[in-house]
C-alpha positions as CSV (number, residue, x, y, z in Angstrom):
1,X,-29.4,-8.7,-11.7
2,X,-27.4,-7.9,-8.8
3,X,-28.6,-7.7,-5.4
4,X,-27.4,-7.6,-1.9
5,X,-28.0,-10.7,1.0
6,X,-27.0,-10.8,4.3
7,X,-25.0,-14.2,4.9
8,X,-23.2,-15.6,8.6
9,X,-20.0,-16.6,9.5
10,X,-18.3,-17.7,12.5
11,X,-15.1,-17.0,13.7
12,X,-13.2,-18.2,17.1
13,X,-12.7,-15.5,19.5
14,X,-9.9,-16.8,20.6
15,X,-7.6,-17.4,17.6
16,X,-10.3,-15.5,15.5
17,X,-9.9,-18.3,12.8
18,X,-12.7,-18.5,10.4
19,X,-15.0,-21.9,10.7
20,X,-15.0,-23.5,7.3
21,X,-16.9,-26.6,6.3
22,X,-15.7,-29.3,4.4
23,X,-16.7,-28.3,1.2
24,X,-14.8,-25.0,1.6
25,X,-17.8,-23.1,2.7
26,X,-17.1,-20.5,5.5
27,X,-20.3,-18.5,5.0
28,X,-23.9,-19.8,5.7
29,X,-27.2,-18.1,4.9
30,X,-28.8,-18.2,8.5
31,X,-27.6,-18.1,12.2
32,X,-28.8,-22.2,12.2
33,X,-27.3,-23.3,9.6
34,X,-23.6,-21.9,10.9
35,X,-24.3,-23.0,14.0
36,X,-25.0,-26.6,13.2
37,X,-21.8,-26.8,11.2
38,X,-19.7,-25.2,13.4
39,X,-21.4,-28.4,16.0
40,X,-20.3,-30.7,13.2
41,X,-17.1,-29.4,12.9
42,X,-15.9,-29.5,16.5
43,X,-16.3,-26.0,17.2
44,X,-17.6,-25.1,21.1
45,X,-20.4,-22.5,21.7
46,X,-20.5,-20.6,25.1
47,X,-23.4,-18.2,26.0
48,X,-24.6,-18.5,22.1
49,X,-22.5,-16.0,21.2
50,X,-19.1,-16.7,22.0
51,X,-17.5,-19.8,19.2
52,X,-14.2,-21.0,19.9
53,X,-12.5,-23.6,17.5
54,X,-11.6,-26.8,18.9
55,X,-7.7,-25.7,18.9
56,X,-9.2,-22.7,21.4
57,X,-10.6,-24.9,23.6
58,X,-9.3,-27.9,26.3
59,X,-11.6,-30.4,28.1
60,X,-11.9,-30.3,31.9
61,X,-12.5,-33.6,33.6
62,X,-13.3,-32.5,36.6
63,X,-16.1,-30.6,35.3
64,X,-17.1,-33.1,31.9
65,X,-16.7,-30.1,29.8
66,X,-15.0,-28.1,27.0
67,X,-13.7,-24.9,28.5
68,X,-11.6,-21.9,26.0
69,X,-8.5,-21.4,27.0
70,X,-7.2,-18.4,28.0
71,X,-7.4,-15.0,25.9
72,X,-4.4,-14.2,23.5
73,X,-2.9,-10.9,24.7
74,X,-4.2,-7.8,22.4
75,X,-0.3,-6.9,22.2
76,X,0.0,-10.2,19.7
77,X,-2.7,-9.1,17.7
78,X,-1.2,-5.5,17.5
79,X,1.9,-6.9,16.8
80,X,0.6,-8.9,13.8
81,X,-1.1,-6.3,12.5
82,X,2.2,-3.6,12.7
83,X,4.5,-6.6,10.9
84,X,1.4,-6.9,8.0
85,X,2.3,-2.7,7.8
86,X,5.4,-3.0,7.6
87,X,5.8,-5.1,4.9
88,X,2.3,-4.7,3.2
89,X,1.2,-7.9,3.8
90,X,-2.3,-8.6,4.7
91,X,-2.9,-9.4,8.1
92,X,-3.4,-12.7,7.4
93,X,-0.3,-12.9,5.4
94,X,1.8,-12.9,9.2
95,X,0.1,-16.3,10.8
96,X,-0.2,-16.5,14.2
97,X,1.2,-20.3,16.0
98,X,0.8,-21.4,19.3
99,X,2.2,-24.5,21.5
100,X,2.6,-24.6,24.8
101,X,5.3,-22.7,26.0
102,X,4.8,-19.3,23.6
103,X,3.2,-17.6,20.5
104,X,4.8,-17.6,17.2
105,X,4.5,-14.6,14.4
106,X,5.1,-16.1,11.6
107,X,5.6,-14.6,8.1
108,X,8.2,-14.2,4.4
109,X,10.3,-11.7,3.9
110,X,12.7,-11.4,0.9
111,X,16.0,-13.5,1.5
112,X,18.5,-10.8,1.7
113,X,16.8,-8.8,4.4
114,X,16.5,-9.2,8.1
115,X,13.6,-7.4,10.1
116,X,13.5,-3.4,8.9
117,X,14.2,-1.2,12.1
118,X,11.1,0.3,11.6
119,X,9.8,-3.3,12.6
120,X,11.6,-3.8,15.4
121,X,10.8,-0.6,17.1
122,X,7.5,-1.5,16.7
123,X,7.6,-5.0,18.4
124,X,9.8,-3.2,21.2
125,X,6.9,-0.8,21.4
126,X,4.3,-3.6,21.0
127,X,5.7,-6.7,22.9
128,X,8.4,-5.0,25.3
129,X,12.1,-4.9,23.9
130,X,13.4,-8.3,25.3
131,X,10.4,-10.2,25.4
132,X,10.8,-11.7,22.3
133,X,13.1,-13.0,20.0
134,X,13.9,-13.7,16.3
135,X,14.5,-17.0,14.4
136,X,15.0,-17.3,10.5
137,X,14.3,-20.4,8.4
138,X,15.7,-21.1,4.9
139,X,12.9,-21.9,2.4
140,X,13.2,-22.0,-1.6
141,X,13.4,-19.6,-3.6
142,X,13.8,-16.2,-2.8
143,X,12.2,-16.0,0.5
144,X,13.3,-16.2,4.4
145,X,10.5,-17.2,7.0
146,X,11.0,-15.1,9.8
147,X,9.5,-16.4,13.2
148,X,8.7,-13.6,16.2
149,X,8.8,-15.8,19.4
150,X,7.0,-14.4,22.3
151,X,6.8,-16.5,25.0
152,X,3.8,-17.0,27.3
């Protein structure tokens, strides 16, 4: 018999990275037990609602607490999302990286192509033409991992 259950996840909303447990788990069948294994895991709760993973969050001294950092710009996420078009990828096929100094897009396309003009008028439209910029690694095989750099 088949039937239907409701089951709970939780995802940062900052990086909007799914929590999953060690055993490969990322969905739990109450509010309680995601919570307590998002607590195990590292993972900071604000107001009960809000989960941030512990990538999405620094610790303040001053104040002897975890605070998130700041909010990624919605122009990354619709950037992401255009590139996964583009090249009909899912969205999580075009990984989002972060350091200090800027954001990083980064996602395969086949060797022999660069970016499709109808991707770069879309990061112009998305990002601003300027504010970013392209860099290319060689991998094996038949693919070329293409970085969008947008600095912070």
């Amino acid at each position: 018999m088949i039937y239907e259950t409701v089951m709970y996840g939780i995802r940062c909303n900052r990086c909007r990275e799914a929590l999953e447990n060690s055993e490969g788990y990322s969905l739990f069948v109450d509010r309680h037990d995601a919570d307590e294994e998002a607590q195990e895991n590292d993972w900071q709760s604000f107001d009960g609602e809000k989960h941030y993973c512990p990538s999405c969050v620094k610790y303040n001294e001053d104040k002897d607490e975890y605070e998130p950092l700041p909010p990624i710009p919605p122009t990354i996420w619709e950037a992401r999302r255009f590139l996964a078009a583009c090249y009909g990828k899912y969205e999580t096929n075009v990984t989002l990286l972060e350091d200090e100094e800027c954001f990083k897009l980064k996602m395969y396309i086949p060797e022999r192509g660069e970016l499709r003009d109808i991707a770069i008028v879309g990061l112009n439209r998305f990002l601003g033409e300027g504010k970013y910029r392209v860099e290319h690694e060689k991998t094996t095989g038949y693919n070329l991992c293409v970085y969008i750099v947008i600095p912070k």
